[in-house]
Every structure is written in structure tokens, then in C-alpha cells.
ZADRENGU-960706 format. One line per 5 residues: number of its first residue (from 1); their letters; for each residue z, x, y negated of C-alpha. Coordinates in Angstrom, 2 decimals, decimal comma, m for minus. Each point is the difference from the previous one (the first is absolute). Example, Ala and Ser with C-alpha at 12.3 -4.5 7.8 and 13.67 -1.06 7.14 Angstrom:
2
1) as) 7,80/12,30/4,50 ~ m0,66/1,37/m3,44
END
This chain:
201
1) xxxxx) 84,73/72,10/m40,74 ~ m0,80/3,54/1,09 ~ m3,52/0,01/m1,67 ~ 2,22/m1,39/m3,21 ~ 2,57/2,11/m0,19
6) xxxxx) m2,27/3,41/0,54 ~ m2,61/m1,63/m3,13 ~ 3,11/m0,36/m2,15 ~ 0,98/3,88/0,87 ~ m3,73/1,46/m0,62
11) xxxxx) 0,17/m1,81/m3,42 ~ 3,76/0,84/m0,88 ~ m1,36/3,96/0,76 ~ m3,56/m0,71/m1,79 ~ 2,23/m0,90/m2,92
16) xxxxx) 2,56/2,87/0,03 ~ m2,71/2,55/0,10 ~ 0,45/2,40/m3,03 ~ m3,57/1,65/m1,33 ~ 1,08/4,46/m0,27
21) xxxxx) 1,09/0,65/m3,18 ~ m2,48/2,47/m1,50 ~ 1,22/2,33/m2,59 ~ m2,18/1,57/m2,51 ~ m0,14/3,66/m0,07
26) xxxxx) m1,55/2,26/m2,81 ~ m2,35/2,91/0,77 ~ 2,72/2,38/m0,12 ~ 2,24/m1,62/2,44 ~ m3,39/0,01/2,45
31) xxxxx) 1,11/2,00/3,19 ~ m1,09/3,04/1,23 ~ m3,46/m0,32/1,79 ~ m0,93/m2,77/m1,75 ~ m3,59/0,34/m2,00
36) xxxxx) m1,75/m1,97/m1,34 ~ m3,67/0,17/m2,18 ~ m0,26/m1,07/m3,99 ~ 2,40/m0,89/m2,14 ~ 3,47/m1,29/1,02
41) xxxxx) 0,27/m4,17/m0,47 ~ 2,88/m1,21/2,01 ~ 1,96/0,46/3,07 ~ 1,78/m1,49/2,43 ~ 2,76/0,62/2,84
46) xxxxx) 1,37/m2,61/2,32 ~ 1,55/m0,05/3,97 ~ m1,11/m2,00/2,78 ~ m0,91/m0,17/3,47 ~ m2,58/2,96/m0,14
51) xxxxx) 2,89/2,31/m2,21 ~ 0,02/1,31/m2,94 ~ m2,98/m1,02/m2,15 ~ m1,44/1,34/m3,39 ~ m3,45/m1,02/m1,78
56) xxxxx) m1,31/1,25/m3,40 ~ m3,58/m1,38/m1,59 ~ m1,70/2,00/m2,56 ~ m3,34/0,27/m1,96 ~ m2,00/2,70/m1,27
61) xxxxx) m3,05/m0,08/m2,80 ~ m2,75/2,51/m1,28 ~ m3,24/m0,10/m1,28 ~ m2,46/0,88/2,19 ~ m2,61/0,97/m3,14
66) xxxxx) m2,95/m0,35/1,53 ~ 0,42/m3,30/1,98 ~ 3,05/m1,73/m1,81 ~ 3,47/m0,34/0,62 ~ 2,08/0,33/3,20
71) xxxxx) 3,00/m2,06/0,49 ~ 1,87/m0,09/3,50 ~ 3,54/m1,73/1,07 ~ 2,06/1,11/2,92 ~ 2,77/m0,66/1,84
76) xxxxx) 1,85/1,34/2,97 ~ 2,45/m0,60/2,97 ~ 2,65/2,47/0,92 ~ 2,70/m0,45/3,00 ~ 3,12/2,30/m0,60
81) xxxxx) 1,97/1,83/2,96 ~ 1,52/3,30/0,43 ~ m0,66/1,29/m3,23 ~ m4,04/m0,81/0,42 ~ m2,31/m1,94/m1,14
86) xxxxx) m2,53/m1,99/1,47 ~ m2,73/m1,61/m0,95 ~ m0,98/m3,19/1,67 ~ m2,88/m1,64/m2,29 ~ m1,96/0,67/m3,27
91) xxxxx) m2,21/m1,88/m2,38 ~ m2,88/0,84/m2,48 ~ m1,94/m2,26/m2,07 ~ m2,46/1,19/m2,86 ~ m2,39/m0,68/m2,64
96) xxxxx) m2,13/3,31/m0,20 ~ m2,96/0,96/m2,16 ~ 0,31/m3,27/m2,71 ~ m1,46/0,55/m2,78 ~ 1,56/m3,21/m1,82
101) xxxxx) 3,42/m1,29/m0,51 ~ 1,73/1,09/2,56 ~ 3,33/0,33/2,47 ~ 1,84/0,05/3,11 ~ 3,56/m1,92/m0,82
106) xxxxx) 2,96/m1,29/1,86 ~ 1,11/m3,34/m1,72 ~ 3,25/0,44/m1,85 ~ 2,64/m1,59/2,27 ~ m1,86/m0,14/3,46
111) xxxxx) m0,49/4,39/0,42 ~ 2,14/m0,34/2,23 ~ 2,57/m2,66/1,70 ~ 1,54/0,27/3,78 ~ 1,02/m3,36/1,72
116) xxxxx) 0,63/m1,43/3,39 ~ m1,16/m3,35/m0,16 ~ m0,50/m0,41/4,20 ~ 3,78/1,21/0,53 ~ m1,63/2,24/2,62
121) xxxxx) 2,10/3,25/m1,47 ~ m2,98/1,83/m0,64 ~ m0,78/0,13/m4,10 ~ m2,99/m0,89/m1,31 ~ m1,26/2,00/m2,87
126) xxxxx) m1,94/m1,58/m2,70 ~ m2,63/0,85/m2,74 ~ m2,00/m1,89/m2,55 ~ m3,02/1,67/m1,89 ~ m2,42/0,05/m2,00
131) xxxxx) m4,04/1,96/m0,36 ~ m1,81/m0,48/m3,10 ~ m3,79/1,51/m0,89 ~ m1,56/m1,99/m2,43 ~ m1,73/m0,62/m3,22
136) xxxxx) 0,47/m3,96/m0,49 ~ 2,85/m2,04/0,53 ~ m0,88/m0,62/3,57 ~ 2,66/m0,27/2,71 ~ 1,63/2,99/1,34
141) xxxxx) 0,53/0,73/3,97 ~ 3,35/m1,04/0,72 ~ 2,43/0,71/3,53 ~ 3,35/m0,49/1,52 ~ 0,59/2,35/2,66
146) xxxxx) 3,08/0,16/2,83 ~ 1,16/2,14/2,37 ~ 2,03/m0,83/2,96 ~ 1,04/3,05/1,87 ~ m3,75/1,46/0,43
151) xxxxx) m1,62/m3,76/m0,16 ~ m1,88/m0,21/m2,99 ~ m0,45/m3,58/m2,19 ~ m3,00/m0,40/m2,38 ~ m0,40/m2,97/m2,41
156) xxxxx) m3,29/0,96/m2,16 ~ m1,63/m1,88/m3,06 ~ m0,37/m0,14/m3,37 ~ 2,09/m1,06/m3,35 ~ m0,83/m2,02/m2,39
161) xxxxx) m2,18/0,99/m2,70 ~ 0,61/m0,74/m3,47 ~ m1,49/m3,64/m0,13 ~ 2,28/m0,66/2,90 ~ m2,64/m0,01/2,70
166) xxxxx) 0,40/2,10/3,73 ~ 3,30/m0,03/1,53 ~ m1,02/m0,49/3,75 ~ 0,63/1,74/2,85 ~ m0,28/0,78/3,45
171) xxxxx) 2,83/1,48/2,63 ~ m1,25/2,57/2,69 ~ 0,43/m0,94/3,72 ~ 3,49/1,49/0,22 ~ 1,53/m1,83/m2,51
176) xxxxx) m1,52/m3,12/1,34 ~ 1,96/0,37/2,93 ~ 3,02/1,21/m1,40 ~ 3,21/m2,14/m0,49 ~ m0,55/m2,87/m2,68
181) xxxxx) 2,54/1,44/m1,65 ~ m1,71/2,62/m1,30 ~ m3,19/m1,48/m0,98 ~ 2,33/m2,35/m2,36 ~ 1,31/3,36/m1,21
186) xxxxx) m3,65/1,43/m0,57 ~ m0,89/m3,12/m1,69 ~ 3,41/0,09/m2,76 ~ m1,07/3,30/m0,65 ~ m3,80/m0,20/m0,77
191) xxxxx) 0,61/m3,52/m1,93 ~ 2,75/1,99/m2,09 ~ m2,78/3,19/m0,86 ~ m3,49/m1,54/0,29 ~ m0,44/m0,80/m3,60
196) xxxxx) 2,03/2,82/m1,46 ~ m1,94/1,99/m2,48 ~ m0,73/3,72/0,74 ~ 2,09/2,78/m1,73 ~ m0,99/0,63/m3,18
201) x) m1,58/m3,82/m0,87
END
């Protein structure tokens, strides 16, 4: 009856457990000490049990002339306290030196989304993107990344190209042994974005 009655309380708190709201912030709003490289996307700012949290992803492009083009996304962790800023974790991802069609793009919808699907208290931080360099209409590299705290989550593959072939994937060793509930999560997100179309198609 003990064993019962302490299952029925873990699920009755399981179920009560509220994901942090995350409010969306515009780059002018963006504290002081917060930087960040390219070209403002989206940001972020939620509380939970490591504070006060903020994230912003951007991207950046130029032509490179003599190689190609250089596209690069980023994205970036702050923890807020006493009128600082801290960073805790950053990201880069690229295409550099194509010479074809080309880009470095955050699917519309999945830049950025916080959650706490294990009800731990600790938020994890989502992202969904995309890296093209091609000349055909060949798959592009594909990824779902997650952060919680400083772990990092990486689900890498490809989309679908245009005859509807490619799609797979593979998760990377932490995500394997993460809670099933994010893997589920992962897997919404890439079957929602793996056949979208790039920007401008």
C-alpha cells in the first residue's frame, strides 16, 4: 500500500509539472552584457532552477569571392544575476566557401523553443536547422540540437529531397541515453521540418 500510494504521488507531481514560460524578447530589450555574432533571429528569456535564463540564435552571410559563400548560425546561453551576464554555452554551425546554392537556416518555427519535458526543473533549450551547399536537388544536412543546463543533445541527418527521398537520422550518444521523453520530442520536431523546402524555393 506504501509502494502504491508513493507511485500515485510521483505521477500526481509528474503531471502537475508546468514547462517555464519563455517570453520572447526583441534585440532591443537584450540586457546589458549580452552579445551575440550576426544578425539578430530570435530570443528567449525564461526562470528555472539554474535562474534567470536568456538565449538568442543568429546567422550571418558574405561572399567569400574567391572560394564562395560563407553562411554561419549561432546561438548562445546567458544566466542573469546581479546585474551580469553570464554565459554558459554557445553554438556555431556553417557552410563556408560554397560555391553553389547555398545557406545556413534555422527552420521557421523550431529557432528556438524551451521545454521541460523530464519535470526535472531544469529547461531544456531547443533548436532545429538547416545547411544547404548544393547544385542539384539533393538532400540537405539537417539537425535538432538541445541543451540541458551545459548537456548538449544532437539528432543529425538529412531532409528530404525533392522526390521525397532521405529523411533518416541518427541521435548522438547523449541523447540516446537521455529521458524518452525527449527523443519523442526530437522526433515531432524533425518529422514536422524534414521535408520543408529551403527559403527562397
Amino acid at each position: 500500500m506504501k509502494r502504491f500510494a508513493t507511485l500515485l504521488l510521483s505521477a500526481f507531481i509528474f503531471s502537475t509539472q508546468v514547462s517555464p514560460i519563455a517570453q520572447p524578447i526583441t534585440a532591443a530589450q537584450l540586457p546589458t552584457g549580452i552579445t551575440f555574432k550576426g544578425n539578430f533571429k530570435q530570443a528567449l528569456r525564461w526562470t528555472d532552477a539554474e535562474g534567470d535564463n536568456l538565449v538568442v540564435v543568429s546567422t550571418h552571410s558574405d561572399d567569400n569571392s574567391e572560394y564562395g559563400y560563407n553562411d554561419d548560425l549561432y546561438a548562445v546561453r546567458y544566466t542573469l544575476a546581479g546585474g551580469k551576464a553570464q554565459l554558459r554555452w554557445s553554438l556555431h554551425d556553417y557552410v563556408h566557401d560554397c560555391g553553389v546554392d547555398h545557406q545556413a537556416t534555422f527552420f521557421h518555427g523550431a529557432a528556438l523553443q524551451v521545454t521541460d519535458l523530464d519535470g526535472n526543473g531544469t529547461a531544456e533549450v531547443w533548436m532545429a536547422y538547416r545547411l544547404m551547399c548544393r547544385g542539384d536537388i539533393s538532400s540537405d544536412t539537417m539537425k535538432v540540437i538541445a541543451y540541458q543546463g551545459a548537456q548538449k543533445y544532437a539528432m543529425r541527418g538529412e531532409t528530404r529531397d525533392a522526390g521525397g527521398q532521405g529523411g533518416s537520422y541518427v541521435f548522438d550518444t547523449a541523447f540516446l541515453e537521455a529521458p524518452r521523453r525527449l527523443r519523442e520530442f526530437a522526433r515531432k520536431l524533425w518529422a514536422a521540418h524534414v521535408a520543408d523546402a529551403p527559403d527562397g524555393e
